[in-house]
C-alpha positions as CSV (number, residue, x, y, z in Angstrom):
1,X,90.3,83.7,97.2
2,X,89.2,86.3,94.8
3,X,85.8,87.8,95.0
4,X,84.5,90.0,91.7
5,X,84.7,93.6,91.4
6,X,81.9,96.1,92.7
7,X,79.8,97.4,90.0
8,X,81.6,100.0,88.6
9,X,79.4,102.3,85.7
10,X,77.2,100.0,84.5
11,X,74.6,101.1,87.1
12,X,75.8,104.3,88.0
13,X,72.9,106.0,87.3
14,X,70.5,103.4,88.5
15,X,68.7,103.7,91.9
16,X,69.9,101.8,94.8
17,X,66.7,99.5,94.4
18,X,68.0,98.6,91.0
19,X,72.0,98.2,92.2
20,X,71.0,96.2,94.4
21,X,69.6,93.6,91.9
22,X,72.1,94.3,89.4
23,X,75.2,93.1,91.6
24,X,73.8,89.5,92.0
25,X,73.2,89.6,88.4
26,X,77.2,91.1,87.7
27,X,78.3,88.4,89.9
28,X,76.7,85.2,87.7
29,X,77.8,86.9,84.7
30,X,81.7,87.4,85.7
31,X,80.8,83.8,87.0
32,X,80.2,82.8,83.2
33,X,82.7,85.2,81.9
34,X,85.6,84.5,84.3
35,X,89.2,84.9,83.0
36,X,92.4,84.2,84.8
37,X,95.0,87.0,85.5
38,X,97.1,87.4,82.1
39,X,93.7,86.8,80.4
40,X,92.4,89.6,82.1
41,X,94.5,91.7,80.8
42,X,94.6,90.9,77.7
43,X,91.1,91.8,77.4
44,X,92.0,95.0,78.7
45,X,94.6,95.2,75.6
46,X,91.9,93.9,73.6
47,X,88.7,96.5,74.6
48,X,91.7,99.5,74.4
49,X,92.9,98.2,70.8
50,X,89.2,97.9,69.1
51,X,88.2,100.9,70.7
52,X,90.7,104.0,70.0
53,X,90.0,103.7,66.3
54,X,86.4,105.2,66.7
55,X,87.0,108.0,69.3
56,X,84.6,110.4,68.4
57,X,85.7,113.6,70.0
58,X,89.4,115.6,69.4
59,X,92.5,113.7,71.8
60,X,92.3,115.3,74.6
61,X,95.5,117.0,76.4
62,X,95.8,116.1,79.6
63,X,98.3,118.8,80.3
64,X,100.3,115.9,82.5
65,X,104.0,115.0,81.4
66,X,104.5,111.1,80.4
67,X,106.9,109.5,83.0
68,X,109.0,108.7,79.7
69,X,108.9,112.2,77.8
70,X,106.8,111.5,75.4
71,X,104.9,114.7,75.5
72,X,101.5,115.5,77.8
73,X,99.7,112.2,78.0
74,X,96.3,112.2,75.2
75,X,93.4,110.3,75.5
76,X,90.3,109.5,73.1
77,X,86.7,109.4,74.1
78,X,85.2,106.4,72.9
79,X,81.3,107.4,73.0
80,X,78.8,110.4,74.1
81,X,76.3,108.1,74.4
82,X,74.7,108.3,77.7
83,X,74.6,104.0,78.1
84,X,77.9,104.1,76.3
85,X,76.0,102.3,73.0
86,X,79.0,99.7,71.3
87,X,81.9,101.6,73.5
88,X,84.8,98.7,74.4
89,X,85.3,100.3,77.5
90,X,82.1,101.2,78.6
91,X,81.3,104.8,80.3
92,X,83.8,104.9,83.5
93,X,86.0,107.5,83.9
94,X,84.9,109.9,81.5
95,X,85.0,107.7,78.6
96,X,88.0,108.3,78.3
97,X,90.3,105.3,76.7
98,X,93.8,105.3,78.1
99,X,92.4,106.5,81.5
100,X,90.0,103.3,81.4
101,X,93.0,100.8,80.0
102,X,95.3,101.9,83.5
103,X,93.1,102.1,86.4
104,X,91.5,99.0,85.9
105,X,94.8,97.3,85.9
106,X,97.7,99.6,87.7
107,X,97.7,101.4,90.9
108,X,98.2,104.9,90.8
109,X,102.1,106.1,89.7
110,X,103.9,107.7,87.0
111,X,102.7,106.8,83.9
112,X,104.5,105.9,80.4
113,X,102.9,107.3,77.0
114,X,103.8,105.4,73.8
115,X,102.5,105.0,70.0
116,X,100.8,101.3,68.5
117,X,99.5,101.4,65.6
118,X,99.0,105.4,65.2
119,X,97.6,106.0,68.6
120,X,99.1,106.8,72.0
121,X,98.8,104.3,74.6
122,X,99.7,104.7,77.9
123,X,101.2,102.3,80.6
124,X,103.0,102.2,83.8
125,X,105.5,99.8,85.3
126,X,105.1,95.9,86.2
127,X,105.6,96.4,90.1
128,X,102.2,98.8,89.7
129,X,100.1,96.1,88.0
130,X,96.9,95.5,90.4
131,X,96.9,91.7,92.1
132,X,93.7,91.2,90.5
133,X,93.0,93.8,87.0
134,X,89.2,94.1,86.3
135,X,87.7,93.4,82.3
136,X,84.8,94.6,80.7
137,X,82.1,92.3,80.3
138,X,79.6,92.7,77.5
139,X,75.6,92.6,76.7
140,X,73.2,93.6,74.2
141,X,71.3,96.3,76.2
142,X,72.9,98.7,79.0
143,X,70.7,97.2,81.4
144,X,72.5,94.0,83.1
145,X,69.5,92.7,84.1
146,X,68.0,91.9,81.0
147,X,70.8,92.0,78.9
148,X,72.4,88.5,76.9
149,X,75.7,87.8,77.5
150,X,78.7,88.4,74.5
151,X,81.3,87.4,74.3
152,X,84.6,88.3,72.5
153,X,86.3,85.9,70.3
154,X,87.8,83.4,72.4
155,X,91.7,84.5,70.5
156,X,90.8,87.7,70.2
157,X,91.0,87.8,66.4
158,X,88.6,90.3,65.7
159,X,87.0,93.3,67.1
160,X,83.3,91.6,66.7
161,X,81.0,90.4,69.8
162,X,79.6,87.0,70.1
163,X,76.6,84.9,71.6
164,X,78.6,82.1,72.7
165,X,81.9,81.5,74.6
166,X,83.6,79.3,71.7
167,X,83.2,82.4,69.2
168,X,80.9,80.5,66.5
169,X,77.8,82.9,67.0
170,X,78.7,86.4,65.7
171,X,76.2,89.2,66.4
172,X,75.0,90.8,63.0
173,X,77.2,93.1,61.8
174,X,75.8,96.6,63.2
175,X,74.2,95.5,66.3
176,X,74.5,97.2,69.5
177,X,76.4,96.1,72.4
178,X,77.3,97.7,76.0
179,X,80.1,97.0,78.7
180,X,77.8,95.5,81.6
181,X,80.2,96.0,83.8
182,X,83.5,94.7,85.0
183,X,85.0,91.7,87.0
184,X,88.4,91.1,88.6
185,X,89.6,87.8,87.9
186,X,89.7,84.6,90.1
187,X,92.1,82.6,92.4
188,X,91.4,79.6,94.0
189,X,92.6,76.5,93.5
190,X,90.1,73.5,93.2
191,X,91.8,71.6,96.3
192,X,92.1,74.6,98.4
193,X,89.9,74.2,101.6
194,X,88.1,76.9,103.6
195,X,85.8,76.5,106.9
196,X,82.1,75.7,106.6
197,X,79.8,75.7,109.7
198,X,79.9,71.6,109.2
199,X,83.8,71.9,108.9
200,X,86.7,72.5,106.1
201,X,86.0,71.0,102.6
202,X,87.7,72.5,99.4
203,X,86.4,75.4,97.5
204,X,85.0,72.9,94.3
205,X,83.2,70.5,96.5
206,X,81.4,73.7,98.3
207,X,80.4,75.4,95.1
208,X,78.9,72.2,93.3
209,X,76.9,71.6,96.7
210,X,76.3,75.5,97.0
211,X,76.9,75.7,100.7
212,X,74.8,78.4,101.8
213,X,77.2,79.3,104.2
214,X,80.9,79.6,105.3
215,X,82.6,80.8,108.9
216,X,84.2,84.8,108.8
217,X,85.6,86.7,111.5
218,X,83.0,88.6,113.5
219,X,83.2,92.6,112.9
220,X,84.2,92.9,116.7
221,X,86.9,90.3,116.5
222,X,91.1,91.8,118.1
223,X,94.1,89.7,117.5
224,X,93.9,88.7,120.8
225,X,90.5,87.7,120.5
226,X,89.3,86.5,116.9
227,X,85.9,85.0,116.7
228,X,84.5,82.8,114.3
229,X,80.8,83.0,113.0
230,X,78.8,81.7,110.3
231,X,78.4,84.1,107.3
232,X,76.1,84.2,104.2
233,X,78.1,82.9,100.9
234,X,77.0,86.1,98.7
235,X,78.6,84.0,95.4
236,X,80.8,81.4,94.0
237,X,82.6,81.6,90.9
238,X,85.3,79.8,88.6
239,X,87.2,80.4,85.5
240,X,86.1,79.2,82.3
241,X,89.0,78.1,80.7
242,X,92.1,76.3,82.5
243,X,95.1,78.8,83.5
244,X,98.6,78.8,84.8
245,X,99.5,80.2,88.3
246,X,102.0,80.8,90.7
247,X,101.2,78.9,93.9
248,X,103.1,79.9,97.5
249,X,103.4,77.3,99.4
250,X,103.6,78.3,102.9
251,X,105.0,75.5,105.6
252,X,104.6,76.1,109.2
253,X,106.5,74.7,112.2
254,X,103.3,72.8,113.3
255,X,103.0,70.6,110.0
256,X,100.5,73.3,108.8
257,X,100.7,74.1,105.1
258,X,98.4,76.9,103.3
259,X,98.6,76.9,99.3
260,X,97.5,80.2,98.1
261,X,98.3,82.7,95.1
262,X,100.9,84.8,95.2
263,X,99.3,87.9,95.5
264,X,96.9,85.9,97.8
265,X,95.8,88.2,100.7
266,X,97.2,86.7,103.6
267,X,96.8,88.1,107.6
268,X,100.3,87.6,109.2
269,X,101.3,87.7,113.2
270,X,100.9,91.7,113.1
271,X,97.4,92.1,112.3
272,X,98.2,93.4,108.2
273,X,97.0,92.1,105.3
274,X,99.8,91.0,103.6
275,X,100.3,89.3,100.1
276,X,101.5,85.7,100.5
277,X,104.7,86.7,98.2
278,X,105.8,89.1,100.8
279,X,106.1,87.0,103.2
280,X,109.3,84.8,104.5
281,X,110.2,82.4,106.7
282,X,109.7,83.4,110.7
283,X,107.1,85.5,109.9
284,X,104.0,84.5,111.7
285,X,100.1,83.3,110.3
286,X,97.5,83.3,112.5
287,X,95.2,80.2,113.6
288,X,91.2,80.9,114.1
289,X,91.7,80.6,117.6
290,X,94.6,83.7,117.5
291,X,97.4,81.5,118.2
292,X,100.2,82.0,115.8
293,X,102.2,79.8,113.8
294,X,105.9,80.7,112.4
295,X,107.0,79.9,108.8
296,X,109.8,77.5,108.6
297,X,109.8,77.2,104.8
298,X,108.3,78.9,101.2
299,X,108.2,77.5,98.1
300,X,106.7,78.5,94.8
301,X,104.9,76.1,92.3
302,X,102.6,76.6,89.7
303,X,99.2,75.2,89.2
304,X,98.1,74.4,85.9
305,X,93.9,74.7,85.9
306,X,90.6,76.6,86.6
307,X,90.4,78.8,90.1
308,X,87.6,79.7,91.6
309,X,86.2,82.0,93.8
310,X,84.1,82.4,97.1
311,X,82.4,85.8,98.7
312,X,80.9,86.4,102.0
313,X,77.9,88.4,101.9
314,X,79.4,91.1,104.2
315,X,81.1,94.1,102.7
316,X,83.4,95.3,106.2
317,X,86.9,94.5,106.4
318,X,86.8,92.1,109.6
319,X,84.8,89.9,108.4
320,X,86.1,89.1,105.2
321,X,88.9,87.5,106.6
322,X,88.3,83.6,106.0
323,X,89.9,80.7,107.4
324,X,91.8,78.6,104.5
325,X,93.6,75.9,105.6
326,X,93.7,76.2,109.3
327,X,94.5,80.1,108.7
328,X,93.5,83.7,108.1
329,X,93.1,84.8,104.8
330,X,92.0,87.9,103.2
331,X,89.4,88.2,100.8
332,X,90.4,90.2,97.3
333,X,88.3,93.1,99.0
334,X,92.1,93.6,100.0
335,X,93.3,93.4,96.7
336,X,90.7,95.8,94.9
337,X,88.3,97.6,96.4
338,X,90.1,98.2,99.0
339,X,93.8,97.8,98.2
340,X,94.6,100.3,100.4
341,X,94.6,98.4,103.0
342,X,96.7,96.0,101.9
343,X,99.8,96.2,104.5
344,X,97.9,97.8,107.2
345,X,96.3,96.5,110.1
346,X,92.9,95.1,110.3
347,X,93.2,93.4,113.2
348,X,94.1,95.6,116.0
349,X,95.3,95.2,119.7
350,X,91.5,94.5,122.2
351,X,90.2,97.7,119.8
352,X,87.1,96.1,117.9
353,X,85.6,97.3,114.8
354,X,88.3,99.5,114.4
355,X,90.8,99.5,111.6
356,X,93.5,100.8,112.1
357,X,96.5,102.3,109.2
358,X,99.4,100.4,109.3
359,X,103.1,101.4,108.8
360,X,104.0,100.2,105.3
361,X,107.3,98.2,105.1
C-alpha cells in the first residue's frame, strides 16, 4: 500500500494556494507514470546518466571522504536555471547530481564514490536502499498544472523525452522539458483487499468503482482502544506496465492470512511500524478491534503483475494506518516521508494522538 511522494521542488516556490492544486495534479500524473520498484530506479540511473554530461558549473568538492577511498566525493550541477529548464534531475538539492541520484533512493549512511563513463558516481550499500525510491517525472513547462506529460523511452535507449508512453512521439530535438516532480513507486497487489465503509473489497475493484471513501484509524485511537472511521480516499494509483514482486505471506493462528510486500508497512502487537519482512513467526498483528493475532507461519512468493496504490486524504500518522485483510497496515507515509518512524511506536499505551519513539531492534 504505497501512496506517492510529497511534492518535492517542483513547487517549491509556489504559494500554498498553488501547492495545494499542484499535489492532486502530481498524484494523476505519477498515476499515468507509475513504475514498479527496480524500474524506479532505473530511472534514477537513467536521469543521473543523461544528465552529468551537461553540468554546467566546475565539480564541486564536497570536502567529505568516499566510504571506499576514492578521494572527497564531487558532484556536477546540472542547471542555473531557476525552473531547472531540460535538467534530468530537476532543481532539488542544489541541483546537484549525485546528491539527487542518492537521496531519492538511499537512506542516509556512508557513501561509495566511483567512475562510469568519465564521471564520478556515487552510491551506498543495498541494506540502505529506501523501501519505496522516488523518480523524476517530466513536462513541457515547470508548471505541473499545465504542463503535458513526457515520457522517457520505454528501454531507456536514448536521452530524448517523449509524448507518449510507448516511445513513438519524440519531442523536437531542442525543445524544453522540466522534472514536474517526483513519485515513489507502487505496491498493491490487484486481489489485496482493504475495508470500505460498505465492507472489504480488493484494491482493483475499489479504484475502477472509485470509492470515495475507505475506513482509517481515528487520530485519538491507543492499542488498547483502536477505532475505526471513514476517511476521504485522497487518490488511487497503479503501475503501467506489469512487474515482479516479492509477496510475504503472513499466516495467523486464526486462519487469517495478509499478503503484502515485503517492505510492506505492517503494525505488529507492540504498536511499531514494522516492514512485513521483519517479521517472524510468534510475533503478533493486530485486528481492528485491538485483539491480536500470532503468526504461525511466513512464506515468501512472488507476484508477477501491475500494483496499485490507495491514499487517505489525511496526512497524520494514526490515521494512516489501514485495515488490509482483517489487519493493520501502514501506509508508505512510513516508508518515505516519514521513514523515520518506521520501527517506532505509533500506537501507544491509552496515550492518544501521541506518537511516541520507539526502541529500534
Amino acid at each position: 500500500m504505497c501512496h506517492l511522494s510529497a511534492l518535492t521542488f517542483a513547487v517549491a516556490t509556489l504559494g500554498a494556494a498553488s501547492v495545494a492544486q499542484a499535489e492532486p495534479v502530481l498524484q494523476a500524473r505519477c498515476s499515468n507514470d507509475s513504475l514498479s520498484i527496480e524500474q524506479a530506479r532505473t530511472r534514477l540511473e537513467w536521469a543521473r546518466a543523461c544528465g552529468v554530461p551537461n553540468f554546467v558549473a566546475p565539480p564541486i568538492n564536497t570536502g567529505l571522504p568516499s566510504a571506499n577511498g576514492a578521494g572527497d566525493l564531487i558532484d556536477y550541477i546540472e542547471t542555473i536555471d531557476f525552473w531547472g529548464l531540460n535538467a534530468y534531475s530537476g532543481i532539488s538539492n542544489g541541483n546537484q547530481i549525485n546528491d539527487t541520484f542518492v537521496r531519492n533512493q538511499y537512506f542516509n549512511g556512508p557513501t561509495s564514490q566511483s567512475i562510469v563513463n568519465g564521471f564520478k558516481k556515487w552510491t551506498r550499500t543495498n541494506d540502505k536502499h529506501l523501501p519505496r525510491p522516488a523518480y523524476p517525472t517530466f513536462g513541457n513547462t515547470h508548471d505541473i498544472n499545465t504542463a503535458k506529460a513526457l515520457f522517457p523511452h520505454p528501454t531507456l535507449a536514448d536521452c530524448r523525452l517523449y509524448s507518449d508512453t510507448n516511445g513513438q512521439q519524440p519531442i523536437p530535438v531542442g525543445s524544453t522539458f522540466f522534472v514536474n516532480g517526483y513519485c515513489v513507486a507502487s505496491c498493491y497487489t490487484p486481489d489485496q483487499k482493504v475495508l470500505f465503509p460498505d465492507g472489504e473489497k480488493p484494491i482493483l475493484d475499489a479504484m475502477n468503482e472509485l470509492a470515495p471513501k475507505m475506513m482509517t484509524l481515528s487520530t485519538g485511537s491507543t492499542l488498547e482502544s483502536p477505532e475505526l472511521v471513514r476517511n476521504e480516499v485522497y487518490s488511487y494509483t497503479r503501475e503501467l506496465h506489469d512487474g515482479t514482486h516479492v509477496i510475504f505471506v503472513l499466516k495467523t493462528a486464526s486462519g487469517g492470512e495478509l499478503r503484502v510486500t515485503d517492505k510492506h508497512p505492517v503494525i505488529d502487537g507492540r504498536g511499531k511500524v514494522v516492514e512485513a519482512r521483519s517479521l517472524k513467526v510468534g510475533n503478533n498483528l493486530i485486528r481492528p478491534d485491538g485483539s491480536f493475532d500470532p503468526i504461525v507461519s511466513v512464506e515468501k512468493t512472488l507476484h508477477r503483475g501491475k500494483v496499485y496504490n490507495i491514499r487517505p486524504v489525511t496526512s497524520d500518522r494514526v490515521s494512516n494506518v489501514l485495515v488490509a485483510q482483517g489487519y493493520l497496515v501502514g501506509s508508505s507515509r512510513y516508508q518515505n516521508e516519514d521513514v523515520d518512524y518506521m520501527n517506532r511506536v505509533i500506537l501507544g499505551r491509552a496515550i492518544p494522538k501521541i506518537v511516541l519513539p520507539g526502541v529500534r531492534p
